[in-house]
C-alpha positions as CSV (number, residue, x, y, z in Angstrom):
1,X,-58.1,-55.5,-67.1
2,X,-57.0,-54.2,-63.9
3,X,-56.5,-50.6,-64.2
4,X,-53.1,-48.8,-63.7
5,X,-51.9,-47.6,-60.0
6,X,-50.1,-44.7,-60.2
7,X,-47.6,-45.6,-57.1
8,X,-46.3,-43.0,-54.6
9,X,-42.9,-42.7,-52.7
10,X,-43.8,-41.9,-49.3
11,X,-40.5,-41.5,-47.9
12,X,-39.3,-38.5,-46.6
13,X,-36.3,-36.6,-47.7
14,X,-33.4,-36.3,-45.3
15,X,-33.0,-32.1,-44.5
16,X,-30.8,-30.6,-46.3
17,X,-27.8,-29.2,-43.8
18,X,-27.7,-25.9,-43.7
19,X,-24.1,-24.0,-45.4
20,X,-21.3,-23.0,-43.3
21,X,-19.6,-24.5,-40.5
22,X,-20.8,-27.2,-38.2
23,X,-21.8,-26.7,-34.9
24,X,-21.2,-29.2,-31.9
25,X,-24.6,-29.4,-30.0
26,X,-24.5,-28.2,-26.6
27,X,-26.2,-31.3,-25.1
28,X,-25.9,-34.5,-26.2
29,X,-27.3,-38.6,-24.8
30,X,-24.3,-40.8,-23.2
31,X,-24.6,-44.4,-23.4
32,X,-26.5,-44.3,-20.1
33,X,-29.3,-42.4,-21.9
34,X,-27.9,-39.5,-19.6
35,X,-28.0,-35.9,-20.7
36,X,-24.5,-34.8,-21.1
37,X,-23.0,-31.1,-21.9
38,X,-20.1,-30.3,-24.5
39,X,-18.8,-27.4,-23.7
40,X,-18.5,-24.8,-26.6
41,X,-15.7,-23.5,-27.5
42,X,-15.4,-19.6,-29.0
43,X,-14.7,-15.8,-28.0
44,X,-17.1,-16.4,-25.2
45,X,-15.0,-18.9,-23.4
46,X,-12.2,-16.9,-24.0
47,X,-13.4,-14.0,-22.5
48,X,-14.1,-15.9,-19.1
49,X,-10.5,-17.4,-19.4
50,X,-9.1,-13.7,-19.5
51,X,-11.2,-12.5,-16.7
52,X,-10.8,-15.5,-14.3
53,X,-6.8,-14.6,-14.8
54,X,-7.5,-11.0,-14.0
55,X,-9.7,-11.6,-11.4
56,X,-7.1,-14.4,-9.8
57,X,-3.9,-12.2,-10.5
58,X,-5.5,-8.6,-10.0
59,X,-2.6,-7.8,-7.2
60,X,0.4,-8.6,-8.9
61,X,-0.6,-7.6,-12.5
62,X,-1.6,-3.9,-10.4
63,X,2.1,-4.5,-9.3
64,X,3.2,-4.5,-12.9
65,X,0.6,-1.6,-13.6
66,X,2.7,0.6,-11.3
67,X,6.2,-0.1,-12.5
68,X,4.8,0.6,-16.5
69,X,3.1,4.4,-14.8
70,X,6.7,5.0,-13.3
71,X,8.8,4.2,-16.4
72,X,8.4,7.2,-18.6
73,X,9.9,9.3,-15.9
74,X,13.0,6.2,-15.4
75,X,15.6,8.3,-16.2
76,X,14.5,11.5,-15.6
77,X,16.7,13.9,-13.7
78,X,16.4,13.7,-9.6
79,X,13.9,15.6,-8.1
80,X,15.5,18.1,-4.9
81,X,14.2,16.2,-2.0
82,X,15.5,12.5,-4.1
83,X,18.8,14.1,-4.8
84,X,19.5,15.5,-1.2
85,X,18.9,12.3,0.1
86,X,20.9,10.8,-1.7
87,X,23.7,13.4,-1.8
88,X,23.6,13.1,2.3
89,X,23.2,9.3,2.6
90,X,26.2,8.4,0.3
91,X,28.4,11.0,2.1
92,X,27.3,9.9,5.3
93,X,27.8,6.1,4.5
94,X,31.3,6.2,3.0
95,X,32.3,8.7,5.9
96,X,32.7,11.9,4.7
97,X,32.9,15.1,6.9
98,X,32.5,18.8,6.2
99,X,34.6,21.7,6.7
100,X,32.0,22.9,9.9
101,X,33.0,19.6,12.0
102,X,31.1,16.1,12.4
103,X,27.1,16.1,11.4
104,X,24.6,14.4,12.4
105,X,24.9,12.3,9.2
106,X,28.6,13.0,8.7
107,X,29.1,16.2,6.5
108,X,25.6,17.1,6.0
109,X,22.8,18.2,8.6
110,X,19.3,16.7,7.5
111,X,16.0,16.9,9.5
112,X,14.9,13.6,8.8
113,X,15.7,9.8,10.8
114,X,18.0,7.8,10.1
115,X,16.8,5.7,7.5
116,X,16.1,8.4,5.0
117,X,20.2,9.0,4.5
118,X,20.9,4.8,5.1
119,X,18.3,4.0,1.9
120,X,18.7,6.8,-0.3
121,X,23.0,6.6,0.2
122,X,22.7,2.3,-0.4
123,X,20.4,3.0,-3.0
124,X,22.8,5.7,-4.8
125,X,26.1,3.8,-4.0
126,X,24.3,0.6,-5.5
127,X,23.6,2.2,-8.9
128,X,23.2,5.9,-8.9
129,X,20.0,8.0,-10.2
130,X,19.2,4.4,-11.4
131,X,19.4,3.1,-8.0
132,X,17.3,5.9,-6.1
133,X,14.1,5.2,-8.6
134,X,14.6,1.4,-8.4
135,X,14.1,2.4,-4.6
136,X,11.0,4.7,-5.5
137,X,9.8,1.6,-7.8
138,X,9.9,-1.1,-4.8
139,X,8.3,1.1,-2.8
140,X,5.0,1.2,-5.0
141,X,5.0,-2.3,-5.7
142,X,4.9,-3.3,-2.3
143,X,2.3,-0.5,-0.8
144,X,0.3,-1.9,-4.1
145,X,0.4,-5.3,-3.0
146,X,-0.3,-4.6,1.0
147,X,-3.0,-2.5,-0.1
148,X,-4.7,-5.2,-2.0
149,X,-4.0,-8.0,0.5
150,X,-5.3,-5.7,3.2
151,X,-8.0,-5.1,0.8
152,X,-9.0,-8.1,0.4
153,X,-9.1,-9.1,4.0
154,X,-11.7,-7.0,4.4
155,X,-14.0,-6.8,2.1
156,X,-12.9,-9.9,-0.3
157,X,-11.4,-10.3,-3.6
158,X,-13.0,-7.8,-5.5
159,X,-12.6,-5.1,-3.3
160,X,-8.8,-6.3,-2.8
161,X,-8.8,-5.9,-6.8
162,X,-10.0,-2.6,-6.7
163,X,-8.0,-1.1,-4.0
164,X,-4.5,-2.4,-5.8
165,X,-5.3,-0.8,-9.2
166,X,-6.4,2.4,-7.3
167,X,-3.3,2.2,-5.9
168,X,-1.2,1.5,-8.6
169,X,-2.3,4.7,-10.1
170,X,-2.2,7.0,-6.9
171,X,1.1,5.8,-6.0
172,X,2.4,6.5,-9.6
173,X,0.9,9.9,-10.2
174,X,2.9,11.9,-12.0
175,X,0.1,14.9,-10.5
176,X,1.1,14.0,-6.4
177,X,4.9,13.9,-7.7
178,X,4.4,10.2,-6.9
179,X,6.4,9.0,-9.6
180,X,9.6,10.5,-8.0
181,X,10.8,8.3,-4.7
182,X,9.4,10.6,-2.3
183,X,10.1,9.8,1.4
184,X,6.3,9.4,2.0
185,X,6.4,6.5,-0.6
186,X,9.1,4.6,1.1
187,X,7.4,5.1,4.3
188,X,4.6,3.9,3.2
189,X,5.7,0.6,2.5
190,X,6.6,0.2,5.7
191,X,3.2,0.9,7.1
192,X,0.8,-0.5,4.5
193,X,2.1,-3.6,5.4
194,X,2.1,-3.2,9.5
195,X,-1.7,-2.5,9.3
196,X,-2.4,-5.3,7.1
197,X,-0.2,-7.4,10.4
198,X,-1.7,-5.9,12.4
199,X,-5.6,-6.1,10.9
200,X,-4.2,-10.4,10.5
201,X,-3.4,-10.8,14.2
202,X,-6.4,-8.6,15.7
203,X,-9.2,-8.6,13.7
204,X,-10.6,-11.6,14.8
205,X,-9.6,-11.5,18.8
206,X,-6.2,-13.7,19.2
207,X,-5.7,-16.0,22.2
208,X,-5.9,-14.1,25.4
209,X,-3.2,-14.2,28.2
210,X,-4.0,-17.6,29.3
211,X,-2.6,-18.7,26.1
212,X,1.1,-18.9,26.1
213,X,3.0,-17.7,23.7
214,X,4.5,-21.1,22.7
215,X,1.0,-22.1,21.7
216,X,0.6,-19.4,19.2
217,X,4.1,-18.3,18.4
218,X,3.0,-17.4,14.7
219,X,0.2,-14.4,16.2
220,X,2.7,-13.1,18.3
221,X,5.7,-12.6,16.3
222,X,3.3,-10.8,13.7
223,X,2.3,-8.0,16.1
224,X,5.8,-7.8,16.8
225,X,6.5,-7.6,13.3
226,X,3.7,-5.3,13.1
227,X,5.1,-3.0,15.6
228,X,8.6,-3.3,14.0
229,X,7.0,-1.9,10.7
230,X,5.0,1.0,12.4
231,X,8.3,2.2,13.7
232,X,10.3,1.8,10.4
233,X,7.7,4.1,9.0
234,X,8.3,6.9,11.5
235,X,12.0,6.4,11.5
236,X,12.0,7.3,7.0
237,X,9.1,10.0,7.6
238,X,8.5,11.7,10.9
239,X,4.7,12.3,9.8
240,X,4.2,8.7,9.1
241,X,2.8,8.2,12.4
242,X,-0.7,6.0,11.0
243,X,0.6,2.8,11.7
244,X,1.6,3.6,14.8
245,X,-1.7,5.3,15.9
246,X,-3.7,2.2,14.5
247,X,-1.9,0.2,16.4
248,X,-1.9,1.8,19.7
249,X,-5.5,2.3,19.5
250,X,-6.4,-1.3,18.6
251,X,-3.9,-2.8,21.2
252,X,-6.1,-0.3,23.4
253,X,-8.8,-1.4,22.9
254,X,-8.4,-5.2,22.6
255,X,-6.2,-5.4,25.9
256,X,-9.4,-3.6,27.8
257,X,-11.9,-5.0,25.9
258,X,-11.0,-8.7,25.2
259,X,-7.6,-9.0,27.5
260,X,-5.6,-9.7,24.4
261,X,-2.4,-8.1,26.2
262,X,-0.2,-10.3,25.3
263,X,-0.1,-9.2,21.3
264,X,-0.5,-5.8,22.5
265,X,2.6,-6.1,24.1
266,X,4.3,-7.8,21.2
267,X,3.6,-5.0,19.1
268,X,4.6,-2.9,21.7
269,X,8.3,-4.7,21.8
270,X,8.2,-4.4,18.4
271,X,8.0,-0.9,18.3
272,X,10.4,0.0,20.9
273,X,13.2,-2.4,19.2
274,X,14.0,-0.1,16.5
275,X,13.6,3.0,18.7
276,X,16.5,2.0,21.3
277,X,18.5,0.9,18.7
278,X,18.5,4.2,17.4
279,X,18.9,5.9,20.7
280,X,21.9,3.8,21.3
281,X,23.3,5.1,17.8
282,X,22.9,8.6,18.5
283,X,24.3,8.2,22.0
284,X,27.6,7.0,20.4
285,X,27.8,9.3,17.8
286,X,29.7,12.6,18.8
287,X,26.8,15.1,17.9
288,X,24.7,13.0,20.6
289,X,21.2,12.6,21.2
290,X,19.9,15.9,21.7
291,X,21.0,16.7,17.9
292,X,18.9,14.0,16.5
293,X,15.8,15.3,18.7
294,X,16.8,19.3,17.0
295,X,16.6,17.0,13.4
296,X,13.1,14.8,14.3
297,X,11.2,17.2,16.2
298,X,12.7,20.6,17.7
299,X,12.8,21.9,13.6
300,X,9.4,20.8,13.0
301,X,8.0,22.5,16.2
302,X,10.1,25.4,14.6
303,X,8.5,25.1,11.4
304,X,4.7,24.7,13.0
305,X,5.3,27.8,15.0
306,X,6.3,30.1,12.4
307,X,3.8,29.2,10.2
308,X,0.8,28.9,12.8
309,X,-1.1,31.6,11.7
310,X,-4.8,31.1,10.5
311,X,-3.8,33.2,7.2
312,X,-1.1,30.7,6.6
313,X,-2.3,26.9,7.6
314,X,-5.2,27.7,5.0
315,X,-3.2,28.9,2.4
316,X,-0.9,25.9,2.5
317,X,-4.2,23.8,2.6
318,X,-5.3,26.2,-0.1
319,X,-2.1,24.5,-2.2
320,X,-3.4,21.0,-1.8
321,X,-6.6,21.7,-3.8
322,X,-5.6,21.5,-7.2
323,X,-3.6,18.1,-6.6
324,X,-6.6,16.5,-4.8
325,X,-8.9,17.9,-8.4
326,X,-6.0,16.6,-10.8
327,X,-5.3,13.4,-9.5
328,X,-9.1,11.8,-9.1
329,X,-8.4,12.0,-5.1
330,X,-11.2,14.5,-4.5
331,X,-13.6,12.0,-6.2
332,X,-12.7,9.1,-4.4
333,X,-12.5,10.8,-0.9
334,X,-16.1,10.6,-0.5
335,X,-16.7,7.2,-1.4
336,X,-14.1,6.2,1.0
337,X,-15.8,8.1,3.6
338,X,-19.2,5.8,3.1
339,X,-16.6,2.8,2.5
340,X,-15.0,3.5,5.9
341,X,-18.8,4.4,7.9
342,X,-20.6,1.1,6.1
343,X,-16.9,-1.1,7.8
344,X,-18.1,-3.3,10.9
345,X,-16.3,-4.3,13.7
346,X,-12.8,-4.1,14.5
347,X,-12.4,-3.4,10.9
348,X,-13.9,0.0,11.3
349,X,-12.1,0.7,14.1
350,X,-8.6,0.3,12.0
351,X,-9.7,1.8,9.2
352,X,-11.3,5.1,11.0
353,X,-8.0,5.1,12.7
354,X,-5.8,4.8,9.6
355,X,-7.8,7.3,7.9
356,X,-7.8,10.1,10.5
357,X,-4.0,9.1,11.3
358,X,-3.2,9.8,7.5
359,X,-5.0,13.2,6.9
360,X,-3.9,14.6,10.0
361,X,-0.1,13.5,9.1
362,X,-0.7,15.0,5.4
363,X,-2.3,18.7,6.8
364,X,0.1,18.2,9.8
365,X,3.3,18.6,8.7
366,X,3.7,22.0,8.4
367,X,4.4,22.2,4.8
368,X,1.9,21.5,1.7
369,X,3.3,20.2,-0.8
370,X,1.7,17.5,-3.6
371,X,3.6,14.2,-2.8
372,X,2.4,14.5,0.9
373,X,-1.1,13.6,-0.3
374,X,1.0,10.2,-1.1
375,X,0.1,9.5,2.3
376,X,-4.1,9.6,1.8
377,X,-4.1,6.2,-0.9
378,X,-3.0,3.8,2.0
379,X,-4.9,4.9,4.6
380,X,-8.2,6.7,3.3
381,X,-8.1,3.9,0.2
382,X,-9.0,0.6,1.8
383,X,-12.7,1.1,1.5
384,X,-12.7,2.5,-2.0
């Protein structure tokens, strides 16, 4: 009798899957025997979604950034210098006069160019209080957007990231009045966007004069729009002179340096254009050109004289202090500073430039108030 076998089951029992959801690997084998990878999809990828659209679109969503700052104080009530402009400008424009005679802008007497009375009276006679902050409001979107372009030129994406959302905030500050449309914002539209021309055309040489100017038509006519800017600047705000500075000093230096005259001189004709044409308004207007030198210089040599004691000039500097604290500019100065020294090139020559340029037009003007620190975020800001 055989005896029994007690027989075993050697197979092994499949795993039992673990509860909850199933998980796609994150490699897997093709037919090729090739590794292959499946992406994963969750909160992680997500998250890299939302940052590559920040990252791509930092500019324009620093853009929408300033208009949101700027909207709580929509329709508030006109600040002095908003309303005077405007009050003068729409007067001027639908060709009032006053009881003492012809003005230099019509009925009204105004030490400011020309363009200050022509924006602010479209802006009212397009739509009022309304009007005059929709002016403000394009103002800061475009120095935002130059800033981060110029930004960006320089130092790359990041940096041009950076310097639009610093800018969005400065240029929106309720502390530097910059929520109002302050001259010095309009102005700086205009030049933001002439150094960033400006830093496009020279930064990395240009043809020299043996290059016609049919073979590079495109360089040229963006020094002369450069130029054209620089002097727009000036002609809304006589202390926005840091476009113009930049570029003399880099045409300067480029035409002895590199013999890039020919660009130097577009800029130059670009600057000039504006400035005849408004010679050749004043010379036909009846008050002549001697009153619009009394409005753009003689009363600001006025002003500078009276107030040219020590005592004074540091007590209006004295004024600026708690602005700079309030408003985060005191920190970032210093960083700038090291942003500016660490610039190479003809890079650091522009921005040394623009930054001096824009102090100097901020402590400069003979008064001290707030919104002239507008001024310091477009110049002293590029390196931050």
């Amino acid at each position: 009798m055989q005896p029994d076998v007690l027989e075993l089951d050697t197979r092994v029992p499949p795993a039992i899957a673990p509860a909850g959801p199933a998980r796609l690997p994150s490699r897997d084998v093709d037919g090729a025997g090739q590794d292959v990878r499946v992406p994963r999809r969750g909160r992680g990828s997500a998250r890299r979604r939302v940052r590559t659209f920040v990252a791509a679109h930092a500019v324009a969503l620093s853009c929408v950034l300033a208009v949101a700052i700027r909207a709580p104080g929509f329709t508030a009530p006109l600040g002095n210098d908003e309303a005077g402009f405007a009050l003068v400008g729409s007067a001027w424009l639908t060709g009032a006069t006053g009881p003492a005679g012809p003005q230099l802008y019509g009925a009204y007497w105004l030490d400011r160019p020309p363009l200050t009375p022509l924006l602010y009276g479209a802006a009212d006679l397009a739509g009022g209080a309304v009007g005059v902050r929709l002016l403000g409001v394009l103002a800061a979107v475009l120095v935002v957007a130059g800033c981060g372009a110029l930004a960006a030129r320089i130092g790359g994406r990041r940096a041009g990231a950076l310097a639009a959302v610093l800018a969005a905030a400065l240029t929106s500050s309720p502390v530097l009045l910059a929520d109002r449309a302050y001259g010095e914002l309009v102005a700086a539209a205009a030049t933001v966007w002439s150094v960033m021309l400006l830093h496009r055309v020279f930064a990395h040489g240009g043809p020299s004069d043996r290059a016609s100017w049919r073979q590079a038509p495109p360089s040229a006519w963006l020094a002369g729009a450069s130029g054209f800017l620089a002097c727009v600047g000036v002609l809304v705000k006589q202390s926005a002179l840091d476009a113009v500075a930049v570029g003399g000093v880099v045409c300067l230096v480029l035409a002895v340096r590199s013999g890039t005259r020919g660009h130097a001189l577009a800029w130059g004709a670009g600057v000039l254009a504006p400035v005849a044409a408004t010679c050749a308004w004043a010379v036909t207007m009846s008050t002549g050109l001697a009153d619009l030198y009394e409005a753009l210089v003689g009363f600001r040599v006025d002003v500078l004289a009276a107030r040219s004691s020590s005592a004074t000039v540091v007590e209006g500097w004295a004024q600026l202090v708690q602005p700079l604290a309030l408003s985060g500019l005191a920190m970032l100065v210093p960083l700038a500073v090291l942003g500016v020294a660490s610039a190479r090139g003809r890079s650091a020559v522009l921005l040394c430039v623009w930054s001096a340029a824009c102090v100097v037009g901020v402590l400069g003007g003979g008064y001290n108030w707030s919104h002239y620190l507008i001024q310091l975020p477009r110049g002293v800001g590029e390196r931050w």
